[in-house]
PDB file of N, CA, C and O in Angstrom, chain B, residues numbered from 101:
ATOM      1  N   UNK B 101     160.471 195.012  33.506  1.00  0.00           N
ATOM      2  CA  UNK B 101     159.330 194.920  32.608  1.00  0.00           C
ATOM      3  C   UNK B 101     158.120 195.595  33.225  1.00  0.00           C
ATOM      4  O   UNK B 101     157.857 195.668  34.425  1.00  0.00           O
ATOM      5  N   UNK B 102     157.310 196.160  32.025  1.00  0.00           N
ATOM      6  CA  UNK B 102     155.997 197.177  32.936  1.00  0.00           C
ATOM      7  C   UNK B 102     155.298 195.844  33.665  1.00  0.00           C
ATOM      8  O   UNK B 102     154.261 195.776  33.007  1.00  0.00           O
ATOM      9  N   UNK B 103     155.240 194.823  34.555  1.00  0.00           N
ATOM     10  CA  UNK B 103     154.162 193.882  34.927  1.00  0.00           C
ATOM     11  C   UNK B 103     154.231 194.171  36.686  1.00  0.00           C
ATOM     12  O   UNK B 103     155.204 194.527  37.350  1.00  0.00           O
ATOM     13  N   UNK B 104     153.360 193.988  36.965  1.00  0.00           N
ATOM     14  CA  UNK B 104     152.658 194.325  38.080  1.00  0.00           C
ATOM     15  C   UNK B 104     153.648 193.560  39.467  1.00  0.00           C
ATOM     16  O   UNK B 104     153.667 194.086  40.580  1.00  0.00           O
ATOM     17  N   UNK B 105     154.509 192.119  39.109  1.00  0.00           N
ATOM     18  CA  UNK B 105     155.287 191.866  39.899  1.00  0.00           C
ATOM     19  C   UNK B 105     156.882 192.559  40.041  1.00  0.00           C
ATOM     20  O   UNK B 105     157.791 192.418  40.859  1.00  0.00           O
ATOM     21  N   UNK B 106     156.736 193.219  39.034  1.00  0.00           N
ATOM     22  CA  UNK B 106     158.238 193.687  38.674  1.00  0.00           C
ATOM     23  C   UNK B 106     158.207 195.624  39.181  1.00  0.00           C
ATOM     24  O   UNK B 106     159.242 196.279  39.306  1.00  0.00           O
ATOM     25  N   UNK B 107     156.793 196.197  39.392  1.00  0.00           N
ATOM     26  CA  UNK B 107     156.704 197.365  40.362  1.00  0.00           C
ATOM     27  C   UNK B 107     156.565 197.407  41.728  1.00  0.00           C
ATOM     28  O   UNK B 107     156.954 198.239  42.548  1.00  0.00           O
ATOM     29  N   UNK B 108     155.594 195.790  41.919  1.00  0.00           N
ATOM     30  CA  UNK B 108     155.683 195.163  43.536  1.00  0.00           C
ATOM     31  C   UNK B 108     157.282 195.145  43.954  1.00  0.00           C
ATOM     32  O   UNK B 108     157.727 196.018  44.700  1.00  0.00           O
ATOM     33  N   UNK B 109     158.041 194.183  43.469  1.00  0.00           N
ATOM     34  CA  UNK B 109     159.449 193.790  43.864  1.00  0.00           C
ATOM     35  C   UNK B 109     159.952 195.108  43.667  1.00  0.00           C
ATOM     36  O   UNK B 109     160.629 195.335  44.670  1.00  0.00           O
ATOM     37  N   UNK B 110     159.991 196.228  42.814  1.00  0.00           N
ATOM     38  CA  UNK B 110     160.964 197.422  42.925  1.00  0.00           C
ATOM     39  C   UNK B 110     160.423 198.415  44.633  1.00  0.00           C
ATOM     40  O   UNK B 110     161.197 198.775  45.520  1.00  0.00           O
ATOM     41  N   UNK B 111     159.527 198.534  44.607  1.00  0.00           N
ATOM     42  CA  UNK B 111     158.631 198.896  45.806  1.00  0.00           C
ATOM     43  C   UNK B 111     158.856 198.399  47.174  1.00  0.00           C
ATOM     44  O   UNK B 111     159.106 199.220  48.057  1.00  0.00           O
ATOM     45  N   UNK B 112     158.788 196.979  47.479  1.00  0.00           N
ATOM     46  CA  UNK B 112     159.186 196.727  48.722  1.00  0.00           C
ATOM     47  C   UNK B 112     160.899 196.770  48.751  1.00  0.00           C
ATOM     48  O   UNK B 112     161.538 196.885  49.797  1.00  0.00           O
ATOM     49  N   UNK B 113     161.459 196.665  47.504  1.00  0.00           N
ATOM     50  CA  UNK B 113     163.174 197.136  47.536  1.00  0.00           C
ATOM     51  C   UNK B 113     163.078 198.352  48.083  1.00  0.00           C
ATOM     52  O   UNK B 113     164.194 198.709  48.462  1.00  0.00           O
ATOM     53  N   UNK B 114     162.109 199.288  48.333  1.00  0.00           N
ATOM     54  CA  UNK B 114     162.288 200.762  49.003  1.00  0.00           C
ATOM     55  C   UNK B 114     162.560 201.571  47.619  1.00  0.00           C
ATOM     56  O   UNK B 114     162.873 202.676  48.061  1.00  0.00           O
ATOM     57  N   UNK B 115     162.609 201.647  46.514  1.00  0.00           N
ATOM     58  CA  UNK B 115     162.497 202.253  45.271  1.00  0.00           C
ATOM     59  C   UNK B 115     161.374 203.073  44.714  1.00  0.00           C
ATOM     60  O   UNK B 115     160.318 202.745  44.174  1.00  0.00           O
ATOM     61  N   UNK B 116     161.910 204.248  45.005  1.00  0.00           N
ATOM     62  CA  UNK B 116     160.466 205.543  44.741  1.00  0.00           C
ATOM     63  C   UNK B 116     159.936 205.229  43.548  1.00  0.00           C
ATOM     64  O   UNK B 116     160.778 205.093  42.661  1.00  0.00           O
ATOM     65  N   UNK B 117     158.471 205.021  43.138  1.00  0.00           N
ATOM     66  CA  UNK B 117     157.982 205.138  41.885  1.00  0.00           C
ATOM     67  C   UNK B 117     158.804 205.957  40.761  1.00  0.00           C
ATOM     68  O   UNK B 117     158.826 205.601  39.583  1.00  0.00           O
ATOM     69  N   UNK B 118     159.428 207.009  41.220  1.00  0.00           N
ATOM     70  CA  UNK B 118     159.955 208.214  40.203  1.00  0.00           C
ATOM     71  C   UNK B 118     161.160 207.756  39.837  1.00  0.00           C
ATOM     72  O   UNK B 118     161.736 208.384  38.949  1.00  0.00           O
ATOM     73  N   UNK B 119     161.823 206.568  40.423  1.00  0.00           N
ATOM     74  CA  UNK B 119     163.018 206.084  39.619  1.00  0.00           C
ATOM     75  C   UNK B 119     163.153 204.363  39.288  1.00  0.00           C
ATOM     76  O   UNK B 119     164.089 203.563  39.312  1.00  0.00           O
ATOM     77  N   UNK B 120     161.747 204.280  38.985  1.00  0.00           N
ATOM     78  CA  UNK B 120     161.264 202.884  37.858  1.00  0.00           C
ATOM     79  C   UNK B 120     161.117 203.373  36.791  1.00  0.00           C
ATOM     80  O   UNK B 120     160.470 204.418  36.851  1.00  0.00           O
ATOM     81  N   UNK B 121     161.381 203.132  35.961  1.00  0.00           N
ATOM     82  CA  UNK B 121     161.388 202.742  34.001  1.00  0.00           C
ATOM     83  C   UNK B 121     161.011 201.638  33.953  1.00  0.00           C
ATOM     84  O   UNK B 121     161.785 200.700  34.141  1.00  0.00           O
ATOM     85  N   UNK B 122     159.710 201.469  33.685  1.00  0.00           N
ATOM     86  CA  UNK B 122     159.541 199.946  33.277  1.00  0.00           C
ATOM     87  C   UNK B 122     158.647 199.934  32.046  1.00  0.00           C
ATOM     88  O   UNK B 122     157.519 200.400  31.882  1.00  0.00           O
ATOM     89  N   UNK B 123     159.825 198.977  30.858  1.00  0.00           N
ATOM     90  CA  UNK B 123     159.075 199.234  30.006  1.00  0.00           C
ATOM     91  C   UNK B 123     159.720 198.514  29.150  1.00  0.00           C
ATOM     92  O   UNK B 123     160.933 198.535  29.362  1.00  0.00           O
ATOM     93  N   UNK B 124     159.175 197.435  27.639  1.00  0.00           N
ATOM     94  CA  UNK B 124     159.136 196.409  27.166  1.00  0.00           C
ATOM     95  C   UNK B 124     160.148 196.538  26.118  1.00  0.00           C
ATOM     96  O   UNK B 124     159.592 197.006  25.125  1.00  0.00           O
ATOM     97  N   UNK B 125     161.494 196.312  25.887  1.00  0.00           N
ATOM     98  CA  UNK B 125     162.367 196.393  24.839  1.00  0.00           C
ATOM     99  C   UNK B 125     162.141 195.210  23.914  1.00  0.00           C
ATOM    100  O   UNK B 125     161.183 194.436  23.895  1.00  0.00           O
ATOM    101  N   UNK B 126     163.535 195.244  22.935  1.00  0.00           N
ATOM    102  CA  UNK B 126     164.554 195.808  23.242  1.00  0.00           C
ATOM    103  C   UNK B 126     164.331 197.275  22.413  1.00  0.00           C
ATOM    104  O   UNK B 126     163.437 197.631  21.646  1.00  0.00           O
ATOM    105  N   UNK B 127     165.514 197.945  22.901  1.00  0.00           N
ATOM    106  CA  UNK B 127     165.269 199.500  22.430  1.00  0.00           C
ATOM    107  C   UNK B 127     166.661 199.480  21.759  1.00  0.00           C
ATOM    108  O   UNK B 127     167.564 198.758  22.180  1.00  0.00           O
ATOM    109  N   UNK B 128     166.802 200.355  20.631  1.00  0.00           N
ATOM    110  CA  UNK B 128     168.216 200.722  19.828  1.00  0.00           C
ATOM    111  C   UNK B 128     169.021 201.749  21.284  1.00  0.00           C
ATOM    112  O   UNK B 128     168.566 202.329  22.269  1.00  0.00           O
ATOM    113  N   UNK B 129     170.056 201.591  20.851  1.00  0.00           N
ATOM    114  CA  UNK B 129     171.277 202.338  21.446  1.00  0.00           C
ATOM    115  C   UNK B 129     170.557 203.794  21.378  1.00  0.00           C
ATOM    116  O   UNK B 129     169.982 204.100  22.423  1.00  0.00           O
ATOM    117  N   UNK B 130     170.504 204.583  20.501  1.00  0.00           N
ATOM    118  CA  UNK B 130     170.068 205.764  20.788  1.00  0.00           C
ATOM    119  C   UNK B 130     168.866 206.305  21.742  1.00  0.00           C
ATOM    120  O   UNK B 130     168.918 207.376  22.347  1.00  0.00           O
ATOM    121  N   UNK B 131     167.907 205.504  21.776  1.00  0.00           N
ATOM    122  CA  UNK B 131     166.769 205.372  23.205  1.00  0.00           C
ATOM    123  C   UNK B 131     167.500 204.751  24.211  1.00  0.00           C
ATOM    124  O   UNK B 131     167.427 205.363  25.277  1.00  0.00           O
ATOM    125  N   UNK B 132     168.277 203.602  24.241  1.00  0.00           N
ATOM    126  CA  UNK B 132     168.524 203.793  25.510  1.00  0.00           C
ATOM    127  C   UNK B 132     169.839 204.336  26.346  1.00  0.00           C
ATOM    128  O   UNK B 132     170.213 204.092  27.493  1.00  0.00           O
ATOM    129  N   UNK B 133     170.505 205.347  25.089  1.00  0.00           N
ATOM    130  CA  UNK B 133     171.823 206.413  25.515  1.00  0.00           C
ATOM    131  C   UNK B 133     170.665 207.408  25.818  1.00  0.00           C
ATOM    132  O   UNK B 133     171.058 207.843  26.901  1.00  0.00           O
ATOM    133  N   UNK B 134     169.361 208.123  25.538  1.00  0.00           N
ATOM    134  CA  UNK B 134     168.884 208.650  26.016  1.00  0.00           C
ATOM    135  C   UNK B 134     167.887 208.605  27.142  1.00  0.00           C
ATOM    136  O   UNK B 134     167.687 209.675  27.717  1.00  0.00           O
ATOM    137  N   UNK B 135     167.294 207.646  27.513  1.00  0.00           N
ATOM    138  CA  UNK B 135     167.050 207.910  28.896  1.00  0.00           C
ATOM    139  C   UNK B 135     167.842 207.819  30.066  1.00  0.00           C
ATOM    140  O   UNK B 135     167.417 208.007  31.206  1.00  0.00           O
ATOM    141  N   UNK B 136     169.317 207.446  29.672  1.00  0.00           N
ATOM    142  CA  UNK B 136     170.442 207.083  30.551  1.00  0.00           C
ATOM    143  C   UNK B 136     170.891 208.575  31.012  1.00  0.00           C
ATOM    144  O   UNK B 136     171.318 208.840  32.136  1.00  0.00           O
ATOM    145  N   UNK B 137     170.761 209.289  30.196  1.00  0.00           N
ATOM    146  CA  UNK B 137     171.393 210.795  30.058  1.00  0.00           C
ATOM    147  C   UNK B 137     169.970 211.769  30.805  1.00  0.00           C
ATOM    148  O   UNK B 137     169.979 212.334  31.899  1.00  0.00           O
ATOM    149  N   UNK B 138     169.116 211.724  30.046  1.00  0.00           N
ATOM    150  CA  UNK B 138     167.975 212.589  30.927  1.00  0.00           C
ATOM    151  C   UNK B 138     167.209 212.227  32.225  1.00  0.00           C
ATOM    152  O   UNK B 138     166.539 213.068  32.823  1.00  0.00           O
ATOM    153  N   UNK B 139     167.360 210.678  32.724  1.00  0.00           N
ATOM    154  CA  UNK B 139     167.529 210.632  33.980  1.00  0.00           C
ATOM    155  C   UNK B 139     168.649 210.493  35.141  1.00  0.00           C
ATOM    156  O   UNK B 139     168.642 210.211  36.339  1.00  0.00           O
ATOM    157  N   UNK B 140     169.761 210.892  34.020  1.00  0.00           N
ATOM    158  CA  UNK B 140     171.310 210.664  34.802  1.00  0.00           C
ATOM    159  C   UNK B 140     171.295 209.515  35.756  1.00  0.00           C
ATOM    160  O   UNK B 140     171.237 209.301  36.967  1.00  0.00           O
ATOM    161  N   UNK B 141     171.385 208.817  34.501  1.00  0.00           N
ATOM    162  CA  UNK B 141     171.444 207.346  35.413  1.00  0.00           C
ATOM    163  C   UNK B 141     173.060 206.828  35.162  1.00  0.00           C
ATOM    164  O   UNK B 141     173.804 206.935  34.187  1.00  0.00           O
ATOM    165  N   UNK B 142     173.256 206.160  36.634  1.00  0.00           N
ATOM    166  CA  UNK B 142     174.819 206.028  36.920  1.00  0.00           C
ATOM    167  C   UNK B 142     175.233 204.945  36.858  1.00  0.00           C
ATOM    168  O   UNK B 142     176.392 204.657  36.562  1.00  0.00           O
ATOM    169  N   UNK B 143     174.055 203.918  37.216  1.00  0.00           N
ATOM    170  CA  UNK B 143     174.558 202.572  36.932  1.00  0.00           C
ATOM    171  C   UNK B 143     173.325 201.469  36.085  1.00  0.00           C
ATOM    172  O   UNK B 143     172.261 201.198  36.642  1.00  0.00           O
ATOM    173  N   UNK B 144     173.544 201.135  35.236  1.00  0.00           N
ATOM    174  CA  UNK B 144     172.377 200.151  34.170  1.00  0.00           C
ATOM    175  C   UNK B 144     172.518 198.960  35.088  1.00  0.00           C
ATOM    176  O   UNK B 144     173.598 199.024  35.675  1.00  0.00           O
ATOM    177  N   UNK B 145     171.948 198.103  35.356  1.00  0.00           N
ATOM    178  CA  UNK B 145     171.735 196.944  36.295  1.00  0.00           C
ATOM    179  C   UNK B 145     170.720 196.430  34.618  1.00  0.00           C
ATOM    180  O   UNK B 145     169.771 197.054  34.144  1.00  0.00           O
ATOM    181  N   UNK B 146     171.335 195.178  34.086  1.00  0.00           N
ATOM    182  CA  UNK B 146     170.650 194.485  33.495  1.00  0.00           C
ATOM    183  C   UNK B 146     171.371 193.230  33.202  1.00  0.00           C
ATOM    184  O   UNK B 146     172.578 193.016  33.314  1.00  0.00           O
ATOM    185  N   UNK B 147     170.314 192.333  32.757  1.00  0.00           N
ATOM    186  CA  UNK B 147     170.546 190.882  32.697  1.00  0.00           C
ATOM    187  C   UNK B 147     171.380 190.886  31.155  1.00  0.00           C
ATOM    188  O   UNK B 147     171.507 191.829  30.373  1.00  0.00           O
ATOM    189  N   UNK B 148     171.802 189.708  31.059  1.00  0.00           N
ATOM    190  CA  UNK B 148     172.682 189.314  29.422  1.00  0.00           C
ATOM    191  C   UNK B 148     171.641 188.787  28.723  1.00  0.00           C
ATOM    192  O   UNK B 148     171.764 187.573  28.565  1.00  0.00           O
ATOM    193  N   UNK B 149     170.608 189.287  28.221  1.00  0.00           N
ATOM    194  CA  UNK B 149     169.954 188.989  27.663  1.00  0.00           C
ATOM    195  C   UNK B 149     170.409 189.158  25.725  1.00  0.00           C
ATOM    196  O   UNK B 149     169.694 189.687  24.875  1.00  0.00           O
ATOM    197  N   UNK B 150     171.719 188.548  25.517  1.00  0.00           N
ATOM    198  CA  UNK B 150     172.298 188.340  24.370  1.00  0.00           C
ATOM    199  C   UNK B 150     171.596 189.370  23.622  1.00  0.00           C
ATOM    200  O   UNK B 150     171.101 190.416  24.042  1.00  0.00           O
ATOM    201  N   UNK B 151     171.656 188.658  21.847  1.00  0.00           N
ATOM    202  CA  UNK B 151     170.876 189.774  20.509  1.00  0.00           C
ATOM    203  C   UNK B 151     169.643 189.819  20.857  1.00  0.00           C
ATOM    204  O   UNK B 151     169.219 190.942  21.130  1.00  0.00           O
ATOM    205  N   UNK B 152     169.061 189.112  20.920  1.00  0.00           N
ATOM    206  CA  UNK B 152     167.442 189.136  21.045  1.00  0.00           C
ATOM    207  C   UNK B 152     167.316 190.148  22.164  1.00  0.00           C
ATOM    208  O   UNK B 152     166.725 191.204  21.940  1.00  0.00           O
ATOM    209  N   UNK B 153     167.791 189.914  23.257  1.00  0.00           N
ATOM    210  CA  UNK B 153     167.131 191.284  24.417  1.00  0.00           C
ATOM    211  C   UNK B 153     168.226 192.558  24.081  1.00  0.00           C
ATOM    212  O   UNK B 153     168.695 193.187  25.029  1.00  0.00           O
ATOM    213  N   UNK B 154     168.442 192.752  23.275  1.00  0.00           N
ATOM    214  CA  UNK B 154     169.547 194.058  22.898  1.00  0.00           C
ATOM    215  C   UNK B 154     170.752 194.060  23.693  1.00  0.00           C
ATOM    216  O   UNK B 154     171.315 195.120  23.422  1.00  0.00           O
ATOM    217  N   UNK B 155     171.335 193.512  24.409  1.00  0.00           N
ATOM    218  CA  UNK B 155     172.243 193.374  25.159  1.00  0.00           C
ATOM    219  C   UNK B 155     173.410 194.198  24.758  1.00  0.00           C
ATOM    220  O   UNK B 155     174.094 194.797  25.588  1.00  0.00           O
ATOM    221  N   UNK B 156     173.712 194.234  23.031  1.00  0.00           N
ATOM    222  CA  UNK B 156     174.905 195.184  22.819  1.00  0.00           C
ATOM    223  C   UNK B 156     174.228 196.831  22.571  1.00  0.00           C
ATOM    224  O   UNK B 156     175.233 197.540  22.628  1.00  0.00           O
ATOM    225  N   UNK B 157     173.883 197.094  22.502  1.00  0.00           N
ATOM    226  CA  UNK B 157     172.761 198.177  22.381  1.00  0.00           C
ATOM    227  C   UNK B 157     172.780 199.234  24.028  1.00  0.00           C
ATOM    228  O   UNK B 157     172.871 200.413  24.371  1.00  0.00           O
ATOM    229  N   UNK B 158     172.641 197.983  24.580  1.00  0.00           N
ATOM    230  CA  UNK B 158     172.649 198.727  26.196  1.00  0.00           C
ATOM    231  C   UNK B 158     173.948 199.213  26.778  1.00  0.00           C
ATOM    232  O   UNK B 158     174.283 200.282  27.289  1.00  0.00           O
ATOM    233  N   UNK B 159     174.682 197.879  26.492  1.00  0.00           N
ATOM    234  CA  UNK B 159     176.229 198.204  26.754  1.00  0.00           C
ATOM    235  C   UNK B 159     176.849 198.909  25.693  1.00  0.00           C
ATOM    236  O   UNK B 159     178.074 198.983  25.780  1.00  0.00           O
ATOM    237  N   UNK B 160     176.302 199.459  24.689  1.00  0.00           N
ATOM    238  CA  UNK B 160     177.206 200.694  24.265  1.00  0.00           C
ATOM    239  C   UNK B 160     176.712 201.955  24.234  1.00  0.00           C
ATOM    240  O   UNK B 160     177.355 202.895  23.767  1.00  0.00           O
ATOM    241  N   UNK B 161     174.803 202.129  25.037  1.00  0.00           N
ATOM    242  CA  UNK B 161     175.004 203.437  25.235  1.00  0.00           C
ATOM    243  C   UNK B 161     175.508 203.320  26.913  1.00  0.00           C
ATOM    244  O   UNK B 161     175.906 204.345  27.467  1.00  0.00           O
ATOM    245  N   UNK B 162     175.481 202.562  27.348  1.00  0.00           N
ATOM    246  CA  UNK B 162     176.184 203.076  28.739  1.00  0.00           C
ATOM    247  C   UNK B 162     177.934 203.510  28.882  1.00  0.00           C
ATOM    248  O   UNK B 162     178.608 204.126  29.706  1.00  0.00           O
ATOM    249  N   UNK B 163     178.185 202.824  27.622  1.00  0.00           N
ATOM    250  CA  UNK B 163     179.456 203.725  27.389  1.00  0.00           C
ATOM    251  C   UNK B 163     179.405 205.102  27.134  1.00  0.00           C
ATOM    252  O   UNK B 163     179.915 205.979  27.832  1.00  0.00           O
ATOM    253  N   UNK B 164     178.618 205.283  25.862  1.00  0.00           N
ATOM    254  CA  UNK B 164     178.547 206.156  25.704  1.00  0.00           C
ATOM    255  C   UNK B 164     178.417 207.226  26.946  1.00  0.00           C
ATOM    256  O   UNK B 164     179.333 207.999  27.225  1.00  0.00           O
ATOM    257  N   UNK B 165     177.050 207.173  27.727  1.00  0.00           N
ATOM    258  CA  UNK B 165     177.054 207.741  28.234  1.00  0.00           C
ATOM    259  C   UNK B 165     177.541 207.752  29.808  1.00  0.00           C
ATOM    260  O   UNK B 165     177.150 208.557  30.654  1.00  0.00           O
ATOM    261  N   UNK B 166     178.400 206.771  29.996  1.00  0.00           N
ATOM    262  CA  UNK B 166     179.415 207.134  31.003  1.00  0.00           C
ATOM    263  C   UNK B 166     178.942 206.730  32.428  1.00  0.00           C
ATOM    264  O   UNK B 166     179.280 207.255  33.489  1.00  0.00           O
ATOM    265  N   UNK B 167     177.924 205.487  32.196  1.00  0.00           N
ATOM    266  CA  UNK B 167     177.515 204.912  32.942  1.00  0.00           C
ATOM    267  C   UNK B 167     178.076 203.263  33.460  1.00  0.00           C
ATOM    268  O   UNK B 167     178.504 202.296  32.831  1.00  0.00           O
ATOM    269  N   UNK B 168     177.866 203.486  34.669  1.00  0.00           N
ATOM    270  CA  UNK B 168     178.535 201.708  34.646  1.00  0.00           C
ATOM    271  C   UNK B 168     177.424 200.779  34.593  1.00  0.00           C
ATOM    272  O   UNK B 168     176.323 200.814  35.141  1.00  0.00           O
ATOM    273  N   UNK B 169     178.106 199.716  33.600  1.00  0.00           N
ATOM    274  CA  UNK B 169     176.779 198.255  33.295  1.00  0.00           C
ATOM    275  C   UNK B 169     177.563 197.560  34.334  1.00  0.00           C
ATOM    276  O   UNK B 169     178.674 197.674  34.852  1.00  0.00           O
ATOM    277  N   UNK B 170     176.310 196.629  34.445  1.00  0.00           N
ATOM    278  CA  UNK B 170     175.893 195.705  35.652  1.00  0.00           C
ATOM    279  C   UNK B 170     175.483 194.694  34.956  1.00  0.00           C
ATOM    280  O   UNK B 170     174.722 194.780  33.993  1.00  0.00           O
ATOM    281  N   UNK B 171     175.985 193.626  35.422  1.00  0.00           N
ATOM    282  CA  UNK B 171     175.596 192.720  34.222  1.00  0.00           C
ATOM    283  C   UNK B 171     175.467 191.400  34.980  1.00  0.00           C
ATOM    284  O   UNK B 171     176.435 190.741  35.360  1.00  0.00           O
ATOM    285  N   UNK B 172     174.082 191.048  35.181  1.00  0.00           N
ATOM    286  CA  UNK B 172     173.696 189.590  35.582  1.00  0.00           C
ATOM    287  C   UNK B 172     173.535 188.791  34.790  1.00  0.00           C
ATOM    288  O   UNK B 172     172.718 188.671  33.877  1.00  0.00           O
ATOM    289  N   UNK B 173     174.523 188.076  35.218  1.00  0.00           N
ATOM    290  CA  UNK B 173     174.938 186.616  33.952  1.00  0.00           C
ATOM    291  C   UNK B 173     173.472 185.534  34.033  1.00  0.00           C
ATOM    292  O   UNK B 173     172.629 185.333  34.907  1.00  0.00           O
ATOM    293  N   UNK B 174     173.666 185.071  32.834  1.00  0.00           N
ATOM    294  CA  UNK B 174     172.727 183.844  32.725  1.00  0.00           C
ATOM    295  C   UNK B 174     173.092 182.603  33.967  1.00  0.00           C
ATOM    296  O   UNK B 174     174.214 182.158  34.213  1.00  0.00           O
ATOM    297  N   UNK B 175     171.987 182.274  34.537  1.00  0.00           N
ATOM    298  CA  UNK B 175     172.358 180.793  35.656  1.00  0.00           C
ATOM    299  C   UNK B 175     173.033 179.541  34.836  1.00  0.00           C
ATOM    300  O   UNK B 175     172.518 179.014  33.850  1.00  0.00           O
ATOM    301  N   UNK B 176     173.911 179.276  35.253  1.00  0.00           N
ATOM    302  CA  UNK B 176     174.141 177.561  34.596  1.00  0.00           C
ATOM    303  C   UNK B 176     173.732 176.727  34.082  1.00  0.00           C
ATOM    304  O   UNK B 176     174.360 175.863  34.694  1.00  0.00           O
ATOM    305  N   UNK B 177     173.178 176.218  33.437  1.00  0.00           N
ATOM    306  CA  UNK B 177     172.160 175.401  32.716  1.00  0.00           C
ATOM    307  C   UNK B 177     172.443 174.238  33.581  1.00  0.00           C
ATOM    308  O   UNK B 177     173.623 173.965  33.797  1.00  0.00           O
ATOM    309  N   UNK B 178     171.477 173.498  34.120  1.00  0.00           N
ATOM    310  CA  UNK B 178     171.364 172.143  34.722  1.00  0.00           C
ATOM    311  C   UNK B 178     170.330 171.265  33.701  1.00  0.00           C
ATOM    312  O   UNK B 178     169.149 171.157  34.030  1.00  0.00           O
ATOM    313  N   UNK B 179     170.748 170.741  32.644  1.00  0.00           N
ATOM    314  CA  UNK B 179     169.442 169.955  32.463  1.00  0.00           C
ATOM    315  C   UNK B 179     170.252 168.345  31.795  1.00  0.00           C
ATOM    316  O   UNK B 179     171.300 167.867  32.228  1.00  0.00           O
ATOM    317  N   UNK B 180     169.592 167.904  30.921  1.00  0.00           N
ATOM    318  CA  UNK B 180     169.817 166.387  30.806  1.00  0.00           C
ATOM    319  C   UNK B 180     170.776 166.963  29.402  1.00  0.00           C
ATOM    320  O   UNK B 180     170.853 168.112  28.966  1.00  0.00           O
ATOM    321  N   UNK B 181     171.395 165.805  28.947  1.00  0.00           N
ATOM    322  CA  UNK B 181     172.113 166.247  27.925  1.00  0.00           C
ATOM    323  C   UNK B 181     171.428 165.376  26.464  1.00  0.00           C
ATOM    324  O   UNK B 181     170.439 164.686  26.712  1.00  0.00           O
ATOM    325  N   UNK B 182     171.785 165.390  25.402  1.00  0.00           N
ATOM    326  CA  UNK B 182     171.033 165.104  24.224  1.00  0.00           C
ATOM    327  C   UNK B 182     170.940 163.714  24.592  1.00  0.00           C
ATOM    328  O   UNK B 182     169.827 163.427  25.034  1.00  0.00           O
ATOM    329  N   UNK B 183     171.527 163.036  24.560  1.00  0.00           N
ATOM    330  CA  UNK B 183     171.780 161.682  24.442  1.00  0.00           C
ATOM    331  C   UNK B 183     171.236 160.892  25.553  1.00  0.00           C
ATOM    332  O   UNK B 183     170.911 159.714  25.411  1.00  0.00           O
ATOM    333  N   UNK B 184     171.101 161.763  27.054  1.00  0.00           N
ATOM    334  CA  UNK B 184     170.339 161.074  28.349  1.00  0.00           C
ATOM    335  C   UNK B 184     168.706 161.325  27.984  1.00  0.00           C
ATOM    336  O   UNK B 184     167.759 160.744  28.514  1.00  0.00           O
ATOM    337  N   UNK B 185     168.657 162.205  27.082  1.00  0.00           N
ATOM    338  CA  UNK B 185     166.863 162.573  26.780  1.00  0.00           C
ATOM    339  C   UNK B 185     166.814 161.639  25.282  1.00  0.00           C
ATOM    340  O   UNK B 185     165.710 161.145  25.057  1.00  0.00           O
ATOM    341  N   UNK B 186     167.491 161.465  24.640  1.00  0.00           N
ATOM    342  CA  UNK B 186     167.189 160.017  23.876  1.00  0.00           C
ATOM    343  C   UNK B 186     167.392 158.621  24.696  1.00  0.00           C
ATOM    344  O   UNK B 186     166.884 157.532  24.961  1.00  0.00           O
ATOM    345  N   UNK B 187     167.816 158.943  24.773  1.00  0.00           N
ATOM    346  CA  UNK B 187     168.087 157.053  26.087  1.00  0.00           C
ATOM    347  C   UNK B 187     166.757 157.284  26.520  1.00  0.00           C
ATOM    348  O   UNK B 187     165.958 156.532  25.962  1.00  0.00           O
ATOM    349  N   UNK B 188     166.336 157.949  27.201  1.00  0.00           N
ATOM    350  CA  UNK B 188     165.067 158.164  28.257  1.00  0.00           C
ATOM    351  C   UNK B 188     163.820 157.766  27.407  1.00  0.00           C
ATOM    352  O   UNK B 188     162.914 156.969  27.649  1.00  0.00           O
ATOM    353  N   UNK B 189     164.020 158.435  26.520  1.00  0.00           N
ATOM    354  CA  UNK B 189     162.824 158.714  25.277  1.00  0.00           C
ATOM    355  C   UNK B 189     162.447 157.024  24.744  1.00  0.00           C
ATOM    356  O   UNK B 189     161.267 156.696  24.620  1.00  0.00           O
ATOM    357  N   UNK B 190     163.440 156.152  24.491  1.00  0.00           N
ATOM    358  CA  UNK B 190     163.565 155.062  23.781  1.00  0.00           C
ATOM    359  C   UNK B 190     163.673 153.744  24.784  1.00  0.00           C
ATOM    360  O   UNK B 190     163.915 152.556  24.573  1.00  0.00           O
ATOM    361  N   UNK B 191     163.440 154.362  25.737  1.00  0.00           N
ATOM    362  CA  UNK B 191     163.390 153.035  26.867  1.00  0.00           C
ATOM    363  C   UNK B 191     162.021 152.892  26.985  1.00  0.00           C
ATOM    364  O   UNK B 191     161.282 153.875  27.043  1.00  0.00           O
ATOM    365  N   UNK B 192     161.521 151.475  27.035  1.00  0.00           N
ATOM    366  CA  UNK B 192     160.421 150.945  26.829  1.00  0.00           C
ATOM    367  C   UNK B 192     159.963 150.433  28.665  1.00  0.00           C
ATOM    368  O   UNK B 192     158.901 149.855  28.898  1.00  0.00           O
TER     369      UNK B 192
END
């Protein structure tokens, strides 16, 4: 994302300014089969950010264009389940 922690963290990774893209989707398949292609990019490194973050969109221009996806899964959900957050809720 274009935000100021996300050019810090690419930066001390040792990542030249000239090969950050940072910039606010989601984007259709055809924008992002094309910057995949005019910066010959080889591998997409992105999160599963399902329909809402375009997720199929990305993974089919990187087919297209013959790139390998990288795909960081969502963390596990740890939280209370419906019924422990009503119990909780209704205890006096």
């Amino acid at each position: 994302l274009p935000v100021v922690e996300s050019i810090l963290a690419c930066q001390q990774a040792g990542i030249p300014t000239r090969n950050i893209i940072a910039l606010h989707g989601p984007f259709s398949r055809d924008l992002n089969r094309a910057m995949l292609e005019q910066y010959q990019i080889r591998y997409l490194v992105t999160k599963d950010g399902g329909r809402a973050g375009g997720f199929e969109e990305k993974a089919a221009a990187a087919r297209e264009a013959g790139a390998e996806l990288v795909v960081i899964g969502r963390p596990t959900e740890t939280g209370c389940t419906l019924e422990e957050i009503l119990s909780w809720l209704t205890q006096e």
